[in-house]
C-alpha positions as CSV (number, residue, x, y, z in Angstrom):
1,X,0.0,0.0,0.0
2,X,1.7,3.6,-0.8
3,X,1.1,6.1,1.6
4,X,3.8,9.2,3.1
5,X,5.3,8.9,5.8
6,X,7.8,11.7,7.2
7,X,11.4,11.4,6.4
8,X,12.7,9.9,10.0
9,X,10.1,6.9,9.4
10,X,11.3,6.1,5.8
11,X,13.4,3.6,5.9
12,X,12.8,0.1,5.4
13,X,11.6,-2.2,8.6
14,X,10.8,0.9,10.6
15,X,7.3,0.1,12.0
16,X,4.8,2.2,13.5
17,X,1.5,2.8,14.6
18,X,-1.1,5.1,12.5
19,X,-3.1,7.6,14.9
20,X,-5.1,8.9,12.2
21,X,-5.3,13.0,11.2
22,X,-4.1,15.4,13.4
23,X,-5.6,19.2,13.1
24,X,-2.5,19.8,10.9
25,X,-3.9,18.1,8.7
26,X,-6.8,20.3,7.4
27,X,-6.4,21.9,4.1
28,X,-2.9,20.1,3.0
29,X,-3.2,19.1,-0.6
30,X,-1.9,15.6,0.4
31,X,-4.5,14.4,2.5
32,X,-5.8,11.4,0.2
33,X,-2.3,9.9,-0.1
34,X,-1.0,10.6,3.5
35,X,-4.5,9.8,5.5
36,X,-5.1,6.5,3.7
37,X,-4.3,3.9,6.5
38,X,-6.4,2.3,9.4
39,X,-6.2,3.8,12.8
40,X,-4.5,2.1,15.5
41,X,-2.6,-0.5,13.1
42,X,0.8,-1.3,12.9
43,X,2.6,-1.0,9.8
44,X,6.0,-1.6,8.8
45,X,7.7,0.4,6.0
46,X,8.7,-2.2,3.0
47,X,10.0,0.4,0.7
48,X,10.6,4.0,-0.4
49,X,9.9,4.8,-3.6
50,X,12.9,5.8,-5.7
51,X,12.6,9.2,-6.8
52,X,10.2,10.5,-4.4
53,X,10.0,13.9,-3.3
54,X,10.6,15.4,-0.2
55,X,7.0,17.3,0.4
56,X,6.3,20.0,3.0
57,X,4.1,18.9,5.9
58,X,2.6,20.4,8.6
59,X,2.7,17.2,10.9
60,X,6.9,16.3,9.9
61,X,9.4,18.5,10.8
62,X,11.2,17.0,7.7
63,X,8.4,16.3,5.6
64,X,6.9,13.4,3.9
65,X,8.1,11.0,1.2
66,X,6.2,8.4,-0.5
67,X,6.8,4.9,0.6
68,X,4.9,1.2,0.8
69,X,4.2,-0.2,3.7
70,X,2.5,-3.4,4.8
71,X,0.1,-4.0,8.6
72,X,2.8,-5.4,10.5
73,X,3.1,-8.4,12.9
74,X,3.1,-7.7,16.3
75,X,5.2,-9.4,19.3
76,X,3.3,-9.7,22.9
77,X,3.0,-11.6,25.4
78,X,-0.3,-13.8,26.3
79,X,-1.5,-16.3,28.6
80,X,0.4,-19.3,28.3
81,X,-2.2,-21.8,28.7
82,X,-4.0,-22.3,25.2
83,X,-1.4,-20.5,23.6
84,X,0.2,-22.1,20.0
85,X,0.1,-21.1,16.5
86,X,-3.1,-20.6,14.5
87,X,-5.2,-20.1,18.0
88,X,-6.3,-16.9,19.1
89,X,-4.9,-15.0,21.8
90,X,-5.7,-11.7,23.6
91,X,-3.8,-9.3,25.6
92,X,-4.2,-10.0,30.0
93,X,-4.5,-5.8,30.4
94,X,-2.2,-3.0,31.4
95,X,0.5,-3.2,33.6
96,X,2.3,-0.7,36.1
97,X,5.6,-2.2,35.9
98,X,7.2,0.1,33.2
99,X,10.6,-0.9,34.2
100,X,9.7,-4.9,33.3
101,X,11.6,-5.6,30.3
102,X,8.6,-7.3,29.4
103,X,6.5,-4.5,29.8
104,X,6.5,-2.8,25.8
105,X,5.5,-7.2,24.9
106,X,2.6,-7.0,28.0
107,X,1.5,-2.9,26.3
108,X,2.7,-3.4,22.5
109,X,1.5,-0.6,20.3
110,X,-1.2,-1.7,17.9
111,X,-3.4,-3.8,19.8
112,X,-5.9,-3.1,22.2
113,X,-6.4,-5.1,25.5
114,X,-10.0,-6.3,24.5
115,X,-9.2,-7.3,20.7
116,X,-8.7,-11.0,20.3
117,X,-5.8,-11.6,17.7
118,X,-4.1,-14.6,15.7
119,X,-1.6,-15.9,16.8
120,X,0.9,-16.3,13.7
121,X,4.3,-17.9,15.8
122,X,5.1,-18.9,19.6
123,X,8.3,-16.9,20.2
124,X,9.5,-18.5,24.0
125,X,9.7,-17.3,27.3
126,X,9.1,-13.6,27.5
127,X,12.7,-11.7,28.5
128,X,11.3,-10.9,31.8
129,X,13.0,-13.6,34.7
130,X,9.8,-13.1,36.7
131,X,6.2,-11.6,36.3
132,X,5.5,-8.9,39.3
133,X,1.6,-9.5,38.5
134,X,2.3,-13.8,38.8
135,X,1.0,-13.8,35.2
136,X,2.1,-16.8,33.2
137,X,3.1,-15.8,29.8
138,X,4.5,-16.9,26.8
139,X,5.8,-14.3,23.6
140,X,4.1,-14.7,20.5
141,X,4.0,-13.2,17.0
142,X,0.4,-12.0,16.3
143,X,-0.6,-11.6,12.7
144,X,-1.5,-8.6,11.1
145,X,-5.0,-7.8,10.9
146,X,-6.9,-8.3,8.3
């Protein structure tokens, strides 16, 4: 899918998270290529196109280029129990422990806590030694949405 992203999110394998228009937004001559996406999906940049221009943007400090990108798979970390590949899987809720080094898997960006997701791949144990809530959890890939 083509869309424009600004210039410190072009580059291949950066992903990120589109939040829909921002009040910058009115009036800009490149609203039907730039506000294009889904809100609250992760995407991940698969290419810039060659040749693009560097457009002025209200939003971008260093304005937008054209690029492709792709919804994007997204790591977390679930309930253990009933947890393997091809079942669903949903998020347990937030978590006060920002300091967990499982805490970004337990709060990813691009799912919400009440969606129910496919689970595309078991990654392991989560990198956390211990959970401070006593959840048991395992890291999975979740596929893109549809």
């Amino acid at each position: 899918m083509l869309t424009l992203v600004g210039t410190r999110l072009a580059d291949p394998g950066t992903e990120f998270v589109y939040r829909g228009e921002a009040s910058a937004c009115e009036g800009c001559p490149y609203r039907k290529q730039c506000l294009n996406l889904t809100e609250g999906v992760r995407y991940e940049v698969t290419s810039v196109r060659e040749n693009g221009q560097e457009l002025d943007c209200g939003v971008h400090d260093g304005g937008v280029v054209a690029v492709d990108v792709e919804p994007a798979n997204v790591r977390a970390n679930v309930p253990s129990k009933g947890a393997y590949a091809g079942s669903k899987g949903r998020l347990l809720g937030p978590c006060p422990h920002t300091e967990c080094p499982s805490h970004e898997y337990c709060e990813p960006m691009g799912v919400d806590f009440d969606e129910n997701r496919k689970i595309d791949e078991i990654v392991g144990d989560p990198p956390h030694d211990y959970c401070a809530l006593g959840r048991e959890l395992t890291l999975v890939e979740f596929a893109p949405e549809d």
